[in-house]
N, C-alpha and C positions, 0 to 999 in steps of 0.2 A: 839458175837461181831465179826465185820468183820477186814480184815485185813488191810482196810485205817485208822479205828477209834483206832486199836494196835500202827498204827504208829504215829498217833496224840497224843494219850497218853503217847506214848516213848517222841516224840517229846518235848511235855509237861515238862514231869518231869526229861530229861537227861541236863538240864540246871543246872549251880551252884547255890545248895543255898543262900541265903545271908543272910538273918538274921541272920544265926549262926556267921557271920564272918562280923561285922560294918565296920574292916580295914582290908582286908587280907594283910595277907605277899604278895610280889611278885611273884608270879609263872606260871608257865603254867601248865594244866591239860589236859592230852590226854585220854579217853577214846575211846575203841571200844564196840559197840552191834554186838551182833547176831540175827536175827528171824527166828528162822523156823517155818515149818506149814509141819503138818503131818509128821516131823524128818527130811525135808528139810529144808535148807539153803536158806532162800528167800530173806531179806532185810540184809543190812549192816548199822550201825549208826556210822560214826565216827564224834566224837564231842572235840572240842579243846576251854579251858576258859583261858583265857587271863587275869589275874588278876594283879596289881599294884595301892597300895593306896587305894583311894577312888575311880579309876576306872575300869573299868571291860570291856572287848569285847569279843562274844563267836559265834563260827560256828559251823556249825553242817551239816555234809554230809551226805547223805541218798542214798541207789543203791542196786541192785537186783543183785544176784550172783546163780551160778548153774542152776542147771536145770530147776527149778523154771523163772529165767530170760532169759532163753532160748525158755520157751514156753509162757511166758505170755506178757502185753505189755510194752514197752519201760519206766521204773521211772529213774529219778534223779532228787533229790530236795537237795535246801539247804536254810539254814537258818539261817544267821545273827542277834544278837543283842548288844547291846551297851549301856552305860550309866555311871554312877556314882552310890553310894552306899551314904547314909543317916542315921539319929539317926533312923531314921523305914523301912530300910534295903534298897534293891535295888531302885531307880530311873529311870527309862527306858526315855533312850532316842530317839530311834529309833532301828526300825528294818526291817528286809528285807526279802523276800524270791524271789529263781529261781527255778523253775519247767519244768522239761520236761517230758510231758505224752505222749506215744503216738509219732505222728507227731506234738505236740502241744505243743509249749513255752510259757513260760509268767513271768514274774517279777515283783514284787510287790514292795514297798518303803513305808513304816508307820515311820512318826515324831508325837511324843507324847507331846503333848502341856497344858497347865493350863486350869485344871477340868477335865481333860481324855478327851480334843480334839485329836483328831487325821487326819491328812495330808497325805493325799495319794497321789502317785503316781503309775501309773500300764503304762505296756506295755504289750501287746498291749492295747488300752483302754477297759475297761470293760463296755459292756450293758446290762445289766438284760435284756435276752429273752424274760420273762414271767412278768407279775405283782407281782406275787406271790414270784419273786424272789427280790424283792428291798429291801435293807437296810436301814435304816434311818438313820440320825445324829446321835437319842437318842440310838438307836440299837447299834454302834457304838461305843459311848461315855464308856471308860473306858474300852475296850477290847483292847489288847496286841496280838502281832502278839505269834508263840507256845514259841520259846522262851525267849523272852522279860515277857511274862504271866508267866514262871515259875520264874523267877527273880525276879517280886511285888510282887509274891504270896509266897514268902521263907516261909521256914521253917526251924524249931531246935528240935531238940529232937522227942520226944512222943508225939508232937503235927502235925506233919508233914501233915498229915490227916486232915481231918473233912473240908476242906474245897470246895467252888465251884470255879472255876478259868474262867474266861471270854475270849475266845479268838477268834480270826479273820484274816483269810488268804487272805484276799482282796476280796472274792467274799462267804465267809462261816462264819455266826456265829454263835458258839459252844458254851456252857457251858459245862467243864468238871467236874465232880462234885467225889472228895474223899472221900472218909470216911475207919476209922479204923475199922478191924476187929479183930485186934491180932497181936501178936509176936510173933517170930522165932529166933532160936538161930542164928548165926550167919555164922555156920556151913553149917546150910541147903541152903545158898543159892548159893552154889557149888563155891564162888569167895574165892580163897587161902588168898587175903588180909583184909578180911571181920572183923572187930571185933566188941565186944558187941552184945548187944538182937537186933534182925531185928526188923523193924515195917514193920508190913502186912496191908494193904488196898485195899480196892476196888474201884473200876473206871468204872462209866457212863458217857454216852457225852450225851445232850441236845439242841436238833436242838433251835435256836432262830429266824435265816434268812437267807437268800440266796441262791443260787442257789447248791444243790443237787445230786447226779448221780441218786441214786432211789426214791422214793416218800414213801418210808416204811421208817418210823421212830423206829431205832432202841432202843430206849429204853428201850420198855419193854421186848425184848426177852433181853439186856445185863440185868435188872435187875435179869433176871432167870440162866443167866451166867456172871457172870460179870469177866472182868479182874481182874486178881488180880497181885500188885506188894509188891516188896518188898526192902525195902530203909535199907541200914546200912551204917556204919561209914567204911570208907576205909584208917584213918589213923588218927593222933592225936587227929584231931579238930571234931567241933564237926557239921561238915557238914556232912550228912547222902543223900546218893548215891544212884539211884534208881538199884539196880542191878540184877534183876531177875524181868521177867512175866510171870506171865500164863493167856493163854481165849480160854474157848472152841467155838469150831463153830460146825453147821451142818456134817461140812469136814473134820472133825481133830481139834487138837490141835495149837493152837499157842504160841512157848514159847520164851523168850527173855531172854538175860546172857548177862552181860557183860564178854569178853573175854580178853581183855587188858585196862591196869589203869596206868598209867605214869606219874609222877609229877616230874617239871625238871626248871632251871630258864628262866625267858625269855632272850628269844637271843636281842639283840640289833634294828633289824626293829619290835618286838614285843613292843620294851618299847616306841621306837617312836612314834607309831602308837598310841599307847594308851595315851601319852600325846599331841592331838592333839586337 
């Protein structure tokens, strides 16, 4: 597994659950990630959820640190979602992402409309190079930007797993596909606030469309290594946290921790914002 498809699966799964939680209390949740590759410090994930009521807004920052971002090229991404919560969990209303690769920017804007319409907007405008690269409507249709897709796609307990999750970065559509393999104590997954049995899963991504960097479809070498993460409870409820990864590669190891977990009320432009 490479180290865009680690951060899509981060991406993925460091969203709040919601089905565990129809009404959450009001709060804010700060998490940090770590990734290293090869005992380096490569990517940073700081994600902040926004909860109050029935609605929800959640960011999530993404950046290269040390030596690693020193000699490789230029990331920062981030990624917006937003909605309300329902009797069958989250509701996605829109979501967003900013990426700088490179010398190269771009913004995305997805509104989630009735039957899994979805409404984009891109900057700069997006043309598929290639034929081979077009999306369709139907392609489309019912894909969530990474963390809006971990939102519909909630999870509660033992069941966290086993599912496929559809998702779409304005020019990429993925299937990222879970499945359980086991449990871990709570222990193992080095985070001091961890409690109860871990759920262990495994994680493929599944090209569907769009435009690519390599033309090798990873698949089959992640099923021979697949990621594996590991989700526990980081406090009362029964929302369960993606907090540890592992995926080997050709190169090394890549492994991901959460390093900081912060629950605190929202401050006042927090509650605004969200009844908006």
């Amino acid at each position: 597994m490479s180290f865009r498809s680690s951060l899509l699966s981060l991406a993925l799964c460091c969203a709040l659950p919601a089905a565990a939680v129809a009404q959450p209390q009001a709060r804010a949740i700060d998490l940090r990630y770590e990734i290293t590759f090869a005992g380096l410090t490569g990517f940073i994930v700081d994600i902040t959820a926004r909860l109050d009521g029935q609605s929800y807004d959640i960011e999530s920052h993404t950046f290269k640190e040390g030596l690693i971002k020193a000699v490789t090229m230029h990331y920062i991404g981030r990624n917006r979602a937003w909605g309300r919560f329902g009797p069958e969990g989250a509701q996605p209303a829109g979501g967003s992402l900013s990426l700088a690769i490179g010398d190269k920017a771009r913004t995305w804007l997805a509104q989630y409309g009735f039957g899994g319409a979805v409404q984009e907007a891109h900057q700069p405008e997006w043309k598929p190079q290639q034929p081979d690269h077009q999306i369709t409507d139907e392609q489309r249709r019912g894909s969530l930007d990474p963390l809006s897709a971990a939102m519909f796609t909630a999870f509660a307990g033992p069941s966290a797993c086993d599912r496929t999750i559809p998702t779409f970065d304005g020019k990429r559509r993925i299937d990222v596909i879970l499945t359980k393999v086991g449990t871990d104590s709570a222990a193992n997954t080095g985070v001091v606030e961890a409690r109860g049995e871990a759920i262990v899963c495994t994680i493929h991504t599944k090209r569907v469309a769009g435009e690519f960097y390599n033309k090798e479809d990873e698949t089959e070498s992640e099923r021979q290594r697949p990621m594996r993460m590991w989700f526990v409870r980081l406090d009362d409820s029964q929302i369960y946290f993606p907090v540890k990864l592992e995926a080997s590669t050709g190169f090394g190891t890549i492994r991901g921790q959460v390093t900081r977990h912060v629950q605190r009320p929202l401050n006042d432009a927090e509650r605004a914002s969200l009844r908006r």
